[in-house]
N, C-alpha and C positions, 0 to 999 in steps of 0.2 A: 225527303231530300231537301225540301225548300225550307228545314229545321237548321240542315247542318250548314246550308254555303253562309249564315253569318260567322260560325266559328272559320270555315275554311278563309273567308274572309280576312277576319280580325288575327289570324295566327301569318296570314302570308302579310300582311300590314308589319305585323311586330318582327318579326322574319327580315324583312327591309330595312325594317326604324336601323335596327338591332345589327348587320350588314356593315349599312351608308356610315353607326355611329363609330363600329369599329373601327373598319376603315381610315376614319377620320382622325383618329385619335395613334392611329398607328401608324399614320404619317409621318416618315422620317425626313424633317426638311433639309439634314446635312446630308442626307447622303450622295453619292453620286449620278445615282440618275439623274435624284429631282435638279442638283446642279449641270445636267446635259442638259436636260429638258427645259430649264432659264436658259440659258445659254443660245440654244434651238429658238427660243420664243422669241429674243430681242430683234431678230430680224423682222418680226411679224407684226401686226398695228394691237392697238389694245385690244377690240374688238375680236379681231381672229384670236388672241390670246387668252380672252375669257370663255369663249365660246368649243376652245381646243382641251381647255381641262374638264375634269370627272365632274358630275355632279357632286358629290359629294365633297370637292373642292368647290364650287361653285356656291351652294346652298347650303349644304349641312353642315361644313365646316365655320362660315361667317357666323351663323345661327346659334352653334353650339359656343364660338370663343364668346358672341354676345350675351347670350344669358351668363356663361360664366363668370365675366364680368361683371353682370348686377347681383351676382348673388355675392361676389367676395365682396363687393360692399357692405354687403347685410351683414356676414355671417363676423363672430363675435373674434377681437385680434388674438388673443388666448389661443383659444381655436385654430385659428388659422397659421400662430407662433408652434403648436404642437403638432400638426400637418405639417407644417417645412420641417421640423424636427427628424420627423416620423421618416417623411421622402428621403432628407439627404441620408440619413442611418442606412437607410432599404438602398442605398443607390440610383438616386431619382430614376427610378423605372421608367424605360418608354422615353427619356427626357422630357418626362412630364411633371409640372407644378399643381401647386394648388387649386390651381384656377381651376385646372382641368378635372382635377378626382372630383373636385367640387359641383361640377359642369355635370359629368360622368353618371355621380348620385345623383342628383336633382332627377336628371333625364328619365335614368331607370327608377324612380318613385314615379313620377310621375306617367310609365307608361307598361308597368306590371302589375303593377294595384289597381290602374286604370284597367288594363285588361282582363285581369282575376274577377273585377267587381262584374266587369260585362257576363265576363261569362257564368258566376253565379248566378246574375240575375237571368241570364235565358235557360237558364237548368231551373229556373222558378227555386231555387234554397232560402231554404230560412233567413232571416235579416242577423242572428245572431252568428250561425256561421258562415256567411258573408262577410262580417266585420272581422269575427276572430280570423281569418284566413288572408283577406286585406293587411288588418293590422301585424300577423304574422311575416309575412312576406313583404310589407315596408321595412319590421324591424328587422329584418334582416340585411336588405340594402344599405341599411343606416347602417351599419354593423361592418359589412362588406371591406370598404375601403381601410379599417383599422386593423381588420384581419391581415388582409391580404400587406396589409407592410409589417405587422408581426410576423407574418411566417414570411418576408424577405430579409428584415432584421435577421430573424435569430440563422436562416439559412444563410446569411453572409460571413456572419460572428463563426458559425461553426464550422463554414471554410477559412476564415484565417487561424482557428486554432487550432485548423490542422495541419494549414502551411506556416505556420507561424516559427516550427521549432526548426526546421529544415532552412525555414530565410534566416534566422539567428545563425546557424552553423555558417551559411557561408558568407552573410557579414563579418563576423568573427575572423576567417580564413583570408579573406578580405583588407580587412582592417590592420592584420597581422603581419599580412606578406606587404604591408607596406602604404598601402592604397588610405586616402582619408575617406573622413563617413560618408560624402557626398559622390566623389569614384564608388563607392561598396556599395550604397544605394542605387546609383547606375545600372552596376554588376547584374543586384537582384533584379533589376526590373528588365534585365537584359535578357537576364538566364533563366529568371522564374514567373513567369506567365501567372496571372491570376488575381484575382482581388483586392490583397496587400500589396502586391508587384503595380497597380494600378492607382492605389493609395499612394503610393512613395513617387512615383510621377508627376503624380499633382504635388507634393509636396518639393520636390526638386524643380517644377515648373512657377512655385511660387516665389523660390529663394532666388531664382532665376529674374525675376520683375521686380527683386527688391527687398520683398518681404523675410524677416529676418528665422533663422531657423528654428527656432524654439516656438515660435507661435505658428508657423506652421507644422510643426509635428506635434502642438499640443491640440488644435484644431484638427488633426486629421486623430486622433487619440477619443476626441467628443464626437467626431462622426461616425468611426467604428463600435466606440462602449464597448472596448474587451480588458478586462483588468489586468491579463498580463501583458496586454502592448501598452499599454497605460504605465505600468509598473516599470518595463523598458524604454520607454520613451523619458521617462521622469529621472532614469537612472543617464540616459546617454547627456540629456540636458544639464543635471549636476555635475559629471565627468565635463563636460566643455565648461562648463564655467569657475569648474576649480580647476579645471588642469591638470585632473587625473587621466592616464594611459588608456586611454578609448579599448585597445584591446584585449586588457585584464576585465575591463568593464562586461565588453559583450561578452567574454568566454564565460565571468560568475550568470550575467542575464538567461545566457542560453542552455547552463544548468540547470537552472529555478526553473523553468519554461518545460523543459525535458521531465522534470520532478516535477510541474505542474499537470501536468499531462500525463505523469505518469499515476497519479492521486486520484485524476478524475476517472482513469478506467478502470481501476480498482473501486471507486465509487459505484461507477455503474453494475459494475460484477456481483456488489455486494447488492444492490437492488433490486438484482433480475430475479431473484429468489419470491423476492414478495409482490413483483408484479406478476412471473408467471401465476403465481397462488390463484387472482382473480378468475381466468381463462379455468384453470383447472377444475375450478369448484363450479364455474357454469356450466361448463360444456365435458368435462372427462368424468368428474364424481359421480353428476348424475347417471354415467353410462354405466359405469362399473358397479355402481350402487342393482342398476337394472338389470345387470348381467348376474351378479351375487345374489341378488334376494327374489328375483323373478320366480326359478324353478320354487324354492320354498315358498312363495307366496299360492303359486299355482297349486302345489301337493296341499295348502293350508285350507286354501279357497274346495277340491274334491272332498278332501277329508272331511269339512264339516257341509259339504253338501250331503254326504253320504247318511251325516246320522239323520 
């Protein structure tokens, strides 16, 4: 028993770390509570104020923005240029920055490697699978954070491709029955809920402060990376500056778009043939192989038992 209370130990420790770091990171500071909850405070003296919030606001959260901060020091601008890339593309998750993913990894390297190595060492394991299983489980934490914004990336891209041809139609409709691009973008963001519908927001809240509209619809074009909004956007931007009929414009766009889409699912279709092949030759061929040649094997195997 006096074996296992170090693991019982060392897992309710990581259990806590692991807790207090989420928590902390999943602190939303616009949102409405935490604006009652200021609001509540100001009557209060500093003292009762710091002493009325979570630990985790208290300690883990100072602790964690601090290190964050000395490491974005360290870590190389390149790096840190393809991190903000990465965030805004994915939709800064969390409304979190660099600092933070940054903060985030350090942390878990430094406290599941640390705890793998412990617990190797009181199972007494070899020093070589100690390191290979350490070093396994850092490179994957390293690894971690580029994942998880590739699969928000391309999960985002593949929701605008699929609202993509339906917000065309009723820009189009839009545009037609009279309304300019800026009312039609309204429309969509009125009527159609969702990722592009929240892209076109930002980009009408920017032309709203000044910023002029081409550069914000080609900026919001570099933080989506979809090449048929890329291809309509580039198309609505020449129609205003030559002074072509916006809504011949979007009706040819939002055919390409419909024929792009309609390409890609015939792609896929033509694909499926040779991906299921895989699955089949692992897991069905051998059955049927065992089902066909089983009884013959079996009569082959009596038969020359017999001579």
């Amino acid at each position: 028993m006096n074996g296992i209370a170090p693991f019982i130990l060392l897992f309710t420790l990581l259990m806590l770390v692991i807790y207090y770091l989420i928590k902390a990171f999943s602190a939303n500071e616009d949102s409405i509570q935490s604006r009652l909850e200021h609001i509540r405070e100001d009557g209060q003296t500093g003292e009762e104020t710091i002493y009325s919030k979570p630990f985790s606001e208290r300690v883990i959260r100072p602790v964690v923005e601090n290190i964050g901060k000395s490491l974005l020091k360290l870590a190389p601008t390149e790096w840190i240029h393809s991190m903000e890339t990465k965030i805004i593309m994915a939709g800064k998750p969390k409304n979190r920055g660099v600092k933070d993913w940054l903060t985030l990894q350090a942390i878990l390297i430094l406290i599941f490697p640390g705890g793998i190595l412990f617990l190797m060492t009181q199972l007494h394991a070899l020093l070589k699978d100690t390191l290979m299983v350490t070093l396994a489980i850092t490179a994957i934490i390293i690894l971690y954070p580029n994942m998880m914004l590739n699969s928000k990336i391309r999960a985002r891209q593949k929701e605008i491709l699929k609202s993509l041809p339906d917000v065309m139609d009723l820009l189009t409709v839009s545009v037609e029955a009279g309304l300019n691009f800026d009312a039609a973008l309204s429309r969509v963001v009125e009527k159609m809920p969702g990722t592009l519908s929240r892209e076109f927001e930002t980009v009408l809240q920017e032309v709203k402060v000044g910023r002029s509209k081409k550069d914000a619809l080609y900026d919001m074009a570099d933080r989506l990376n979809v090449q048929d909004l890329r291809s309509f956007i580039g198309a609505v931007v020449q129609a205003d500056q030559l002074g072509v009929s916006l809504g011949r414009v979007l009706r040819i766009q939002a055919e390409q778009i419909r024929m792009n889409r309609k390409q890609r699912i015939q792609e896929q279709a033509m694909k499926a043939p040779v991906k299921i092949l895989i699955p089949m030759v692992i897991f069905i061929f051998p059955v049927v192989f065992i089902v066909l040649m089983g009884p013959v094997a079996i009569n082959l195997i009596d038969m020359f038992a017999n001579w």
